[in-house]
C-alpha positions, 0 to 999 in steps of 0.5 A: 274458101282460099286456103293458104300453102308454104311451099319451100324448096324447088330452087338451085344456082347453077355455076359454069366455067365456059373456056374458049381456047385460051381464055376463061369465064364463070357463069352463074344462073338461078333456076326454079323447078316449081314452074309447072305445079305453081301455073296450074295452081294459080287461080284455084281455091289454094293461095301459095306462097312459094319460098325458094331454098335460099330464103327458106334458110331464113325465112321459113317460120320459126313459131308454131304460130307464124306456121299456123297462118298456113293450111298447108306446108310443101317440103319439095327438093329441100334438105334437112339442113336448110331448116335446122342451120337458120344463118343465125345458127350456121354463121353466129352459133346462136340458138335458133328453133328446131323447125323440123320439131316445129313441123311435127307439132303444126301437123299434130295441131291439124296442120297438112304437111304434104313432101314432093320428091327430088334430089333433096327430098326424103333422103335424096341424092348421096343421102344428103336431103337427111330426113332420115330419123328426124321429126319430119320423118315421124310425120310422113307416112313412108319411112326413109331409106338411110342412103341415097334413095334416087331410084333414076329410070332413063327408060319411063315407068307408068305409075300404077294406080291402086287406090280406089278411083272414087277417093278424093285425091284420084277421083277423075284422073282414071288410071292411064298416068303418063311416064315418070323417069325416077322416085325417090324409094321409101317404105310404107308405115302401118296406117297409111293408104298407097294410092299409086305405085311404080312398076313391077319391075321396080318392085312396086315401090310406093308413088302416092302415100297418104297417112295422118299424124295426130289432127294432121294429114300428110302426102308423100309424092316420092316423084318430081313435080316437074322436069327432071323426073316427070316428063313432059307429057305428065306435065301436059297431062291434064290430070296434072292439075287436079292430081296435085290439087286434090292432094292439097284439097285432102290434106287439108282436110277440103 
């Protein structure tokens, strides 16, 4: 059976200011960075909607029911503020629902909830991602940190697997991962399993979490699901597919 996923986030506008001698000229250019993970997805047993950052302002749900038409929610590189200031808040100083309380009961009524790392996950680059003490938090089974957590490792880290190999997220994959090139750091909340770490060097910082909250089960991946922080050969890999489909097989209860 398809089971349907929201994955809101993993979009940025980029401007440029090109100057040529004299003259001058802005640019503006439109990324995606869930390119990789969306292709691998496409044609399993997930349905995903994806909702870049821009239309997830407005277009997030704003009711438990409208969240409960999917089986799962993807938070990845996507701020706190984007789902607390909806334009009707931000713009016009109308009340609007809180959406990360609403989170928080999706997953309390069996709703997976699983949250990918980036600049604007956890607590993100300057602190600014902010979910830190908020009702997401609760959720999650790894607690952020109150400032910026980026953890950038220029040189690679192979990601260490100590989660059981049989378990339904690691099954098949073994335990040679390809490098990854940052994380976001976080610590673990009593209860929940560490199915794969970074390195010593890094103080075995957690990578792979998984946890439950009421009906719900959560993920937290503090990496990337594409370039910057994963490399081209994790994106290669061809555990790539089945390690992020078996995270949404399990939270959602598959």
């Amino acid at each position: 059976m398809t089971k349907k996923v929201l994955l809101a986030g993993e979009s940025w506008v980029s401007t440029a200011t090109h100057i040529k001698g004299f003259d001058q000229f802005p640019t503006v250019t439109f990324h995606t960075g869930a390119d990789a993970l969306l292709a691998a997805l496409k044609g399993g047993p997930f349905d995903v909607r994806f909702m870049p950052a821009h239309e997830a302002q407005r277009d997030f749900p704003q009711t438990i029911e409208a969240l409960s038409d999917y089986d799962a929610v993807i938070l990845s590189d996507l701020g706190a503020n984007t789902l607390l200031l909806h334009p009707d808040t931000w713009i016009h100083s109308k009340t609007t629902p809180n959406r990360l309380k609403l989170i928080r009961e999706y997953v309390r009524g069996g709703g997976g909830l699983l949250m990918f790392g980036g600049y604007y996950s956890f607590q993100g680059i300057n602190g600014g991602a902010r979910y830190h003490k908020t009702a997401v938090e609760e959720v999650l089974p790894v607690t952020c940190l109150p400032v910026d957590d980026r953890v950038e490792v220029p040189e690679g880290f192979t990601p260490v697997v100590t989660g059981a190999a049989d378990h339904p997220i690691l099954k098949g994959l073994g335990g040679d991962w390809p490098v990854l090139l940052g994380f976001n750091e976080v610590t673990v909340k009593p209860g929940a399993e560490v199915l794969a770490t970074v390195t010593g060097e890094y103080g075995s910082l957690p990578l792979l979490v998984t946890g439950t909250y009421g009906k719900g089960r959560t993920v937290a991946w503090t990496s990337d699901v594409g370039p910057h922080w994963l490399s081209p050969d994790f994106v290669a890999w061809p555990g790539y597919k089945p390690l992020f489909e078996q995270m949404l097989a399990w939270a959602t209860g598959a």
